[in-house]
N, C-alpha and C positions, 0 to 999 in steps of 0.2 A: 766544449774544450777547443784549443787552439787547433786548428788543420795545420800539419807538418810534412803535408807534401803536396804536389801541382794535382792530383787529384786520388781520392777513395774509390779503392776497389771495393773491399766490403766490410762489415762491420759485422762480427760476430758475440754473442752473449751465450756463454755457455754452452758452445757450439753451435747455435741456430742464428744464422745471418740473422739481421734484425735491423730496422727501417732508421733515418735518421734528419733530419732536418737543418738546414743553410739558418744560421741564427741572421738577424735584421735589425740595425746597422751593426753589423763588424768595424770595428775601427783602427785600421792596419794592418791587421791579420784577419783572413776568415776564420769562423769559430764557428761550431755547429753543436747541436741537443741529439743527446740519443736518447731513444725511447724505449729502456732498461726493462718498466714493469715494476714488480715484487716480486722478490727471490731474495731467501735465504743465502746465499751466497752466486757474486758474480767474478765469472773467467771472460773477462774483454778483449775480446782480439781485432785488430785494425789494420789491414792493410792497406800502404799507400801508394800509389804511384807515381814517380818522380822524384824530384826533389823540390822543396820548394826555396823563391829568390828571396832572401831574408832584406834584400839591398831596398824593395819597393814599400816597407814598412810607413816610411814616411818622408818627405823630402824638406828640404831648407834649401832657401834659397834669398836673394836680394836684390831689390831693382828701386831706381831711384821713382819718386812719382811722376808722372807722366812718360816717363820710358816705356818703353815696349817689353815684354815678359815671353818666354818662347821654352817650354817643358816639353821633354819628351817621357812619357808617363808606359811603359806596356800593358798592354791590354785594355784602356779605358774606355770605359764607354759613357760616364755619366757626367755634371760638374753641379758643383755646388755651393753657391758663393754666397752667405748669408752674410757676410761684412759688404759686402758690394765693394771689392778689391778693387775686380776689371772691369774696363769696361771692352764695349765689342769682343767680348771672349766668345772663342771657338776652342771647338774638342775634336782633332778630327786624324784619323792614322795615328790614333797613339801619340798627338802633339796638342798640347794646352798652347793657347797663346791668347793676346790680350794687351791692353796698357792699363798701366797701373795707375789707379786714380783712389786708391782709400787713403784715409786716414794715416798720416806716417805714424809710425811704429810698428810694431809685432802684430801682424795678423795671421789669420787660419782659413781657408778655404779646402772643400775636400772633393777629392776625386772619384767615382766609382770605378772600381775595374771587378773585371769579370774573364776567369778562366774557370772550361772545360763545364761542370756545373757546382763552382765557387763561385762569392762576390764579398769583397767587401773595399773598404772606403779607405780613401790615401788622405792622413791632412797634408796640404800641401804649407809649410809654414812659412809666410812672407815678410821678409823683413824691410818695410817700407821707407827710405832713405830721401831726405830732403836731397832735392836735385845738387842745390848749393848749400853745403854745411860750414856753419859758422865754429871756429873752437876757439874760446875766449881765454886767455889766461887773465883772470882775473887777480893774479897776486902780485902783478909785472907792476913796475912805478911809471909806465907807460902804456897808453892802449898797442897793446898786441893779441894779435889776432894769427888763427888760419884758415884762410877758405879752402873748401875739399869738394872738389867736381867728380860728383857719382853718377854722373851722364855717360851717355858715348859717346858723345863727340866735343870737342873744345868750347868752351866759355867765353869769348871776347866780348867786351864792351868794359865802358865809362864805369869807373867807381865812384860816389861819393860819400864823404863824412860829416854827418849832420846835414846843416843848411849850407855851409861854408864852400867857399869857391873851389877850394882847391878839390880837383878831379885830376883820378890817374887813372891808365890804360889796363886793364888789364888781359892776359892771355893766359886761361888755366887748360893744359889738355885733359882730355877723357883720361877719367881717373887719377889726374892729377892735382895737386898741392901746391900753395906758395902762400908766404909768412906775410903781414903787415904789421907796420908800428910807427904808432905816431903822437906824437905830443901835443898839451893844449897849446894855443887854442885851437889847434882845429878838432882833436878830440875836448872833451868836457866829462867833468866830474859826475859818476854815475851811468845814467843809460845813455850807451852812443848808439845813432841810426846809420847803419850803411846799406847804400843802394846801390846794386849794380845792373846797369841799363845793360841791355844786347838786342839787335835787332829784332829777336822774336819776344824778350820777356824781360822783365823787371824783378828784381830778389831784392826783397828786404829783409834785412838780416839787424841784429842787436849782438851789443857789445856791452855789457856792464862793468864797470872798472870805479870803485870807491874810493881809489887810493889817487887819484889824480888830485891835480889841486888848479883849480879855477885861474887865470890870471885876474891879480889885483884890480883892474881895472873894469871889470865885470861889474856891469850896471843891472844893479836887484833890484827888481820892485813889489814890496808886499801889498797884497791884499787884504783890505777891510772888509770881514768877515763880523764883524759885531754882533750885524743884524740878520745872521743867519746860526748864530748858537741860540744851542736851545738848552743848554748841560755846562754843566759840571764834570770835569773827566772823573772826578772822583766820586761823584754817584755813580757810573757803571752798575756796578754791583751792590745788592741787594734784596735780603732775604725777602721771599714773596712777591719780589717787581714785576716777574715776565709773569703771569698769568694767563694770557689769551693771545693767539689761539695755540689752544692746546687741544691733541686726543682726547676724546673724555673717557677712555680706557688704558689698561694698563700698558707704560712705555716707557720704552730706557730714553725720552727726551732729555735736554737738560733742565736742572733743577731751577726752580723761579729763581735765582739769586741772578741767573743768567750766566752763571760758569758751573764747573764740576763735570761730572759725570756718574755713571750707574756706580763706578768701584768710590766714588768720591763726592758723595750726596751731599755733605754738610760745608765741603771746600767754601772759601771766600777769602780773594784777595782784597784787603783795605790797600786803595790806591789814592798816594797822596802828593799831591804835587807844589809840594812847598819846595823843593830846589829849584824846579825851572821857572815858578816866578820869584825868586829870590835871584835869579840869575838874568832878570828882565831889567831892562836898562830905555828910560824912555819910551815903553809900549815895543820894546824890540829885544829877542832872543838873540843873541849872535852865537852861531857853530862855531868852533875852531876852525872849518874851513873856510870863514867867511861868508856862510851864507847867513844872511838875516830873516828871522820869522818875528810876523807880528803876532805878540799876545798879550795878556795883563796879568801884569802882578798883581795886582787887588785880590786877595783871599775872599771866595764866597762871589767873586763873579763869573759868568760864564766863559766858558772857554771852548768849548767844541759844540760841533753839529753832529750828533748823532742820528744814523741810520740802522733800520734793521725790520725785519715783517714782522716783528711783536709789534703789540699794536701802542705802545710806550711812545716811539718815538715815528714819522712819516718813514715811509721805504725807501725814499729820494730825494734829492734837492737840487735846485741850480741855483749857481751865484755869477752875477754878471761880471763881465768881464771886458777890458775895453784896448785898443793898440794892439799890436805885435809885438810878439815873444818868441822867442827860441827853446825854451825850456820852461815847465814848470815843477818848481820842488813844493813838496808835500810833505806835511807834519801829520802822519795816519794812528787813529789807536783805535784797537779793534779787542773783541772778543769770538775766537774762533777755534775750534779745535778737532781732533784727531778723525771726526766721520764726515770732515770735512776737506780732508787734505786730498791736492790734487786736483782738485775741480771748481770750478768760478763760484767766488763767495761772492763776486761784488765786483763795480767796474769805475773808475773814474775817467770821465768823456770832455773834452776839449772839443765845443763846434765853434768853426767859425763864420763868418757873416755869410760865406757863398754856401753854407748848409753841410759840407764837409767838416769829418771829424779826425780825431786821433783821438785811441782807444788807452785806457792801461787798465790790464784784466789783474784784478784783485786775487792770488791764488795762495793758500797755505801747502804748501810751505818757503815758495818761491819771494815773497813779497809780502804775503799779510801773515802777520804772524799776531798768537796770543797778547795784550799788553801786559799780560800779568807774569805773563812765562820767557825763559828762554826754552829751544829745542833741542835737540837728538838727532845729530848728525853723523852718519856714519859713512856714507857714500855707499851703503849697501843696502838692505832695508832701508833703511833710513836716510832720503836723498834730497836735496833738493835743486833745480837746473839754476838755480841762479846766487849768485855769493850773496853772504849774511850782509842785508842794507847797517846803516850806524843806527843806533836805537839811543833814544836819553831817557838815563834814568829818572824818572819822574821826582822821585824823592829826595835828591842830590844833584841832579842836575850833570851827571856826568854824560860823558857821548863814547860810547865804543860798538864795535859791532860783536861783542861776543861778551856778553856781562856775568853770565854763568863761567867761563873761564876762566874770566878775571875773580870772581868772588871763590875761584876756588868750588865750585859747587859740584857733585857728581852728578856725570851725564846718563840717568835711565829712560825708558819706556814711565816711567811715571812722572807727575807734573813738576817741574824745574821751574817754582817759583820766583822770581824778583821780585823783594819788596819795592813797596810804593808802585810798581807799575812802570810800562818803560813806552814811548812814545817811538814812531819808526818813519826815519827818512827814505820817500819814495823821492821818483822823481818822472817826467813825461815829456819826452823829445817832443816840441812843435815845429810848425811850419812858419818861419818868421816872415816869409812873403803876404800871408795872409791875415785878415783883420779878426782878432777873435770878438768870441759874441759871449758865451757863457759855458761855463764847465761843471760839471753832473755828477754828483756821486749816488750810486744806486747800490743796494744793499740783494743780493737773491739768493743766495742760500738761505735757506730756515736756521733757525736757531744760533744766527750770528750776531753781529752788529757792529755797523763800521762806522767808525766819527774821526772828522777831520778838524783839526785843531790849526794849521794855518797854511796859506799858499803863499810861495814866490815863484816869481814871473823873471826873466831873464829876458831884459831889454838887447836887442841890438843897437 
């Protein structure tokens, strides 16, 4: 039972004091086992002393990462940090302190304290705050931004946008805010990279904005990918494909077709992409926003490189690449779903000649999404940190970023089909100073599979 005061005088059962025990870990409260017996009937009497402080139950608190963390805790004597929060943490006079180096988001580390002969454990719950926070509006018809200084002390240095010359000053104080907006070109359609130098550190922050529109004069260069398909987008799926490796025991894997799941064993989307090469013009897709993707209209030839650790198609691939670029867009279609969200499916890697890379981490529901499906957006369960990229519908050939809305479709927890299958524009800020060499698509989750259907490169 809960202890409800600073300490036990005594504990009786049917009048005869009677012995009791400090339960191990208590967790926020101390709670203790009394040792009753067998009796037809029990008269419990408890006496307490004191009152006990309801306020030490548990604390919240917020510190950006690498800042300094400074708790004052009563009574403690122990610490216990299985995330590995802090580091150099001390416990000393009733004072936690430490800097914060975990993982940003919501952590828990717990404290022991001990009064009189109680003990039990404080979570201490940390909520871990990027030093520099980026907040993107993503529905502005220009890249607008706000940076949010969760430091102590003021932010100065150089900002900049992309590769692009233009650098401004900035001055954010401790715990303070200021707005940015700015038009192409110095922003660009898709992911923008902003960096802000200051004497002791570098923050690189992103910006994604879909709604921009490129200037005209923007020099695409696609990629000859021929002789790196290996597929058909529209074989994905089917019945008995995935085979190996599997459990050779009983498991809620996905089923050989390569999609479904345990509530939806027998699922199979036919995905058929007779509008986007109906909509190929000279070996060349054009987007409404102007960007050009090569691929072929020829029905029955290949069109993607698929990836994934069934053993169908290789886990990996590099395709060469040559000059400098500023940006590379991405024609992605994948199969991935719901025990996989939140955590890296897959990654596509840009190195170039000096050995240096730029990364774009493949994540459901941020970025790689089902080809078969749209999702379930709620901003509450159901979330995801980055805006819905444009998708084309495969079988029509249409380009929107939300196809289940358009079609009228209802949005549940269950699978939100799009016939024919829908193809998704990424994209991946480079370093146009530097000479590229080749870029990587690798597949790591289990049970996914991720194929790329075509690259543009964005010449300076």
């Amino acid at each position: 039972m809960e202890v409800r005061g600073n300490e036990i005088d005594y504990i009786k059962i049917n009048g005869k004091q009677t012995r009791y025990q400090i339960l191990e870990p208590s967790i926020g409260i101390p709670r203790i086992a009394i040792e009753a017996g067998v009796k037809e009937n029990y008269d419990i009497e408890i006496a307490w002393k004191g009152k006990r402080d309801k306020s030490s139950q548990e604390i919240q608190t917020e510190v950006a990462s690498g800042n300094h963390l400074d708790i004052r805790i009563e009574n403690a004597v122990e610490l216990y940090d299985p995330q590995h929060i802090l580091t150099e943490a001390t416990l000393s006079e009733n004072r936690l302190q430490g800097t914060a180096n975990g993982v940003e988001g919501h952590r828990t580390l717990f404290v022991k304290c001990r009064k009189n002969d109680l003990s039990w454990w404080i979570p201490i719950n940390i909520h871990i705050l990027q030093p520099l926070e980026i907040i993107n509006n993503p529905d502005s018809d220009s890249l607008k931004f706000m940076l949010v200084n969760h430091t102590g002390k003021a932010i100065k240095g150089n900002m900049q946008i992309n590769n692009t010359t233009n650098v401004e000053n900035v001055n954010i104080p401790a715990g303070g805010r200021q707005t940015f907006t700015y038009q192409t070109p110095i922003a660009s359609m898709g992911t923008n990279r902003i960096t802000v130098s200051t004497p002791d550190k570098t923050y690189t922050l992103k910006a994604i904005n879909w709604n921009l529109q490129n200037p005209a004069s923007t020099l695409y260069d696609t990629v000859s990918m021929d002789a790196y398909f290996n597929d058909e987008v529209n074989n994905i799926f089917a019945y008995g494909k995935y085979k190996s490796p599997r459990w050779p025991y009983t498991t809620l894997c996905v089923p050989t077709q390569g999609m479904g799941q345990w509530c939806h064993p027998n699922d199979l989307s036919p995905i058929e992409d007779t509008g986007l090469r109906s909509k190929v013009k000279n070996g060349i897709f054009l987007m409404p926003q102007g960007i050009p993707f090569r691929t072929s209209a020829t029905e029955g030839k290949k069109n993607i490189a698929f990836t994934t650790l069934w053993d169908n198609y290789p886990d990996s691939l590099s395709i060469a690449l040559h000059g400098k670029a500023s940006k590379a867009y991405l024609l992605v279609a994948a199969s991935t779903y719901h025990m996989q969200s939140h955590c890296l499916n897959g990654t596509i890697t840009v190195r170039y000649k000096d050995g240096t890379e730029n990364v774009l981490e493949l994540v459901l529901p941020e970025n790689l999404l089902p080809l078969d499906q749209d999702i379930f957006i709620d901003n509450a369960a159901f979330y995801s940190n980055d805006p819905r990229p444009y998708r084309i519908r495969l079988k029509t050939g249409e380009i929107d970023t939300y196809h289940a809305g358009k079609l009228k479709k209802q949005m549940s927890n269950n699978p939100i089909y799009i016939e024919g299958g829908m193809a998704t524009l990424l994209d991946l800020p480079l370093d146009s100073d530097k000479e590229l060499d080749r870029l990587y698509l690798k597949t790591i989750a289990n049970e996914v599979i991720i194929g790329l259907m075509s690259v543009t490169l964005v010449r300076d």
